[in-house]
Z-matrix of the N, CA and C atoms (Angstrom, degrees):
N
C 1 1.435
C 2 1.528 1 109.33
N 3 1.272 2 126.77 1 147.64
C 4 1.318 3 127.58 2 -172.84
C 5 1.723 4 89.27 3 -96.36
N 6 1.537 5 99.07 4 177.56
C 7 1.530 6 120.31 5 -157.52
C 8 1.591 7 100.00 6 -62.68
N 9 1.381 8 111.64 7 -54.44
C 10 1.788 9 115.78 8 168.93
C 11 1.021 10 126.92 9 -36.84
N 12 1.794 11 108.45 10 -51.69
C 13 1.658 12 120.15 11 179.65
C 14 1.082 13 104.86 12 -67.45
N 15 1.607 14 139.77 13 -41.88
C 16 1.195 15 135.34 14 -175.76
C 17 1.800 16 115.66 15 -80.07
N 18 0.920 17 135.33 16 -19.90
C 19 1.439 18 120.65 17 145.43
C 20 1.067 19 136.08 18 -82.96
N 21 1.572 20 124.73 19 5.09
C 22 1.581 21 136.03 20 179.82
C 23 2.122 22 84.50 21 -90.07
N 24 1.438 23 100.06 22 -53.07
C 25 1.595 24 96.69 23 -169.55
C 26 1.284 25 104.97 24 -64.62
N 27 1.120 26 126.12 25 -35.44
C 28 1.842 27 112.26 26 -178.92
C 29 1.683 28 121.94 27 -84.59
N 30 1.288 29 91.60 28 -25.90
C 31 1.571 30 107.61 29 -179.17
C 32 1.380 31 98.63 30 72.07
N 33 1.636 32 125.77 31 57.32
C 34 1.385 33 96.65 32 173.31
C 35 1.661 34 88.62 33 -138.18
N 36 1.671 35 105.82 34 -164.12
C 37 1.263 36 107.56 35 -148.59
C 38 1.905 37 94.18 36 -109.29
N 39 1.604 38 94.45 37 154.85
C 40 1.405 39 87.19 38 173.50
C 41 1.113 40 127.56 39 -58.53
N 42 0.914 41 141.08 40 -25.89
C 43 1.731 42 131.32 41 177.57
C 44 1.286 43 108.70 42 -72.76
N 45 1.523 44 132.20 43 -41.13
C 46 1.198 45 136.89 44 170.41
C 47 1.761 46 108.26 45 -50.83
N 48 1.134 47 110.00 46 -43.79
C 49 1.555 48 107.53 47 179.43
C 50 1.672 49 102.67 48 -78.45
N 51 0.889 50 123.94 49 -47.36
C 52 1.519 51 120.10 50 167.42
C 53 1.589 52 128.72 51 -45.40
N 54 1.888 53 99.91 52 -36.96
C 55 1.777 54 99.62 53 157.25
C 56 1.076 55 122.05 54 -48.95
N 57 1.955 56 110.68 55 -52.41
C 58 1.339 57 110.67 56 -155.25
C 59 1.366 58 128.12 57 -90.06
N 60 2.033 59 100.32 58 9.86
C 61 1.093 60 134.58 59 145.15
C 62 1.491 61 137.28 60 -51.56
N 63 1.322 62 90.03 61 -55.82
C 64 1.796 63 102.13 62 164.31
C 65 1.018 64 122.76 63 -82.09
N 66 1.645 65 140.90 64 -30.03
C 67 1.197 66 138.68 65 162.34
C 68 1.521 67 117.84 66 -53.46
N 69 1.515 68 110.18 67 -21.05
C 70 1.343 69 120.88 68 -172.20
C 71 1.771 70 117.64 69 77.01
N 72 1.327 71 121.08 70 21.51
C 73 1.178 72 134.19 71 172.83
C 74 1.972 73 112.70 72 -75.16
N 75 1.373 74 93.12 73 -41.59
C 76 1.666 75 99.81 74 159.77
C 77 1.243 76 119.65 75 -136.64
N 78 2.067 77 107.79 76 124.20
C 79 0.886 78 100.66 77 162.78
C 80 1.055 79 130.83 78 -128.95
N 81 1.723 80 137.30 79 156.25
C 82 1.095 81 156.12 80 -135.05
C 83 1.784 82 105.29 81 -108.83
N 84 1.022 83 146.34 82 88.20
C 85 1.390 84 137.32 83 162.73
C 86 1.559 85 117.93 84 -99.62
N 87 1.493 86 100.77 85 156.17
C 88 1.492 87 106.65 86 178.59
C 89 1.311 88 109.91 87 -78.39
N 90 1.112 89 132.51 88 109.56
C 91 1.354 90 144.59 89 165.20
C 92 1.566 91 128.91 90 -139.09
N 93 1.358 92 110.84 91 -16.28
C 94 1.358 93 127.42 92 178.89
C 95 1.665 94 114.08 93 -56.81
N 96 1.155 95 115.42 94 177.09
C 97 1.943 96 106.75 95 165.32
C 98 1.168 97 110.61 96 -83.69
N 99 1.569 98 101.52 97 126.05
C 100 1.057 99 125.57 98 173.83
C 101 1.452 100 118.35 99 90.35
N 102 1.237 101 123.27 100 17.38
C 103 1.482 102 140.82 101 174.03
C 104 1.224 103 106.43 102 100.94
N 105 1.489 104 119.72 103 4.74
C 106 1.807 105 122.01 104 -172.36
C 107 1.884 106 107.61 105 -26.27
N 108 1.125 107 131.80 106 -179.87
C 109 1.388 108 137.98 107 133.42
C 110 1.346 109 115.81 108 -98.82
N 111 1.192 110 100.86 109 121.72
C 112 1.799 111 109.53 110 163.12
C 113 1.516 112 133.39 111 -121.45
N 114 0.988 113 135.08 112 160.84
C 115 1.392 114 137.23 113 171.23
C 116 1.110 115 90.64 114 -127.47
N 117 1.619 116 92.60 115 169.18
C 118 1.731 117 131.24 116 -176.04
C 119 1.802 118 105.80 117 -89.66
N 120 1.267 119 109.67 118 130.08
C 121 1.529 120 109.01 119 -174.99
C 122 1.988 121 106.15 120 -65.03
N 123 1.325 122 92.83 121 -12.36
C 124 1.676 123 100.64 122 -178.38
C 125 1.874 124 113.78 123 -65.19
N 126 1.209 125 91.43 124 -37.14
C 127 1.633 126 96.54 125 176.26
C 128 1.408 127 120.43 126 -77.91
N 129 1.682 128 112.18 127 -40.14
C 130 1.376 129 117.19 128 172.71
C 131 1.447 130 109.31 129 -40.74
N 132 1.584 131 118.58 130 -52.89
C 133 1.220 132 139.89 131 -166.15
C 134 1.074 133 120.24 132 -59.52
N 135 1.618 134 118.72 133 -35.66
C 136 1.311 135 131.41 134 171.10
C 137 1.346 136 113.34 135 -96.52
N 138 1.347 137 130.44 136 -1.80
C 139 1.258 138 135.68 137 163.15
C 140 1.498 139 104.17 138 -80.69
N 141 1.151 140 126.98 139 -32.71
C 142 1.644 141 111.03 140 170.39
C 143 1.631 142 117.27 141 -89.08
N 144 1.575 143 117.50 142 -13.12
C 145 1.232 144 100.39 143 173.07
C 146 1.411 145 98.07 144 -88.43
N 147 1.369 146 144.82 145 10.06
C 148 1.407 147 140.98 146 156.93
C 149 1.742 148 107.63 147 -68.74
N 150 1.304 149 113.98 148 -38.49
C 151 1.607 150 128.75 149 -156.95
C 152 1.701 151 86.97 150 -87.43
N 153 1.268 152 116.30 151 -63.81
C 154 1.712 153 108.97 152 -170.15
C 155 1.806 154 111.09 153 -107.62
N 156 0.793 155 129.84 154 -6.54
C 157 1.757 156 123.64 155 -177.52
C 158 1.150 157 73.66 156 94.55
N 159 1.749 158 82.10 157 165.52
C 160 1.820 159 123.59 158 150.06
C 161 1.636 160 100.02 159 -39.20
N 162 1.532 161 105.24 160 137.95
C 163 1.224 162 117.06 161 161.38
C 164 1.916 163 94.86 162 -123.58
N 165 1.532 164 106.24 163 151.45
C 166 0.996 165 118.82 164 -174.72
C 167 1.608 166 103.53 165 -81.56
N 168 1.602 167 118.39 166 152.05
C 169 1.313 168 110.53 167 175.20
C 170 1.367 169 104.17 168 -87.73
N 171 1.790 170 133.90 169 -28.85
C 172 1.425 171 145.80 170 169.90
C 173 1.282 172 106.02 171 -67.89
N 174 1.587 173 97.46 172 100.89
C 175 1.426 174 97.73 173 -179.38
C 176 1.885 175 111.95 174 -104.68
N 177 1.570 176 118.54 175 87.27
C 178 1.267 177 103.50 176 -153.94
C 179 1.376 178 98.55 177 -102.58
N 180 1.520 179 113.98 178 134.63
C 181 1.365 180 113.10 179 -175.32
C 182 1.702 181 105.43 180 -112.54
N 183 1.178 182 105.10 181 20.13
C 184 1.718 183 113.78 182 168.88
C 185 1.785 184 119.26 183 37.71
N 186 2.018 185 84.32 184 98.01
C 187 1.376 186 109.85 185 -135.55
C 188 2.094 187 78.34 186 -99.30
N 189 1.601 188 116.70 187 26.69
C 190 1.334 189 113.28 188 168.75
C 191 1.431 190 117.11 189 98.59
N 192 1.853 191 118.56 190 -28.54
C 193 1.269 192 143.98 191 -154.68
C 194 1.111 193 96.63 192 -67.11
């Protein structure tokens, strides 16, 4: 994903993507067309379960049953 796609998909803020830049949690290479930078949606992904934990996919809000 290029730098745009990857903060529309995480919803987060540039500096936050710029941390997880310097920590080396995401990184950015030229490989895109035309020399773009991209990352792997795999790191984004694991850069937010670093930022918030595991979130459960069962989201039960206990419907009384």
């Amino acid at each position: 994903m290029t730098r745009a796609m990857s903060l529309a998909y995480t919803s987060v803020s540039e500096a936050q993507m710029r941390q997880w830049e310097r920590e080396g949690t995401v990184r950015f290479r030229a490989r895109g067309p035309h020399g773009s930078m991209i990352t792997e949606r795999a790191q984004l992904d694991g850069a937010l379960r670093k930022l918030f934990g595991e979130v459960a996919d069962d989201m039960d809000f206990g419907d009384g049953d």
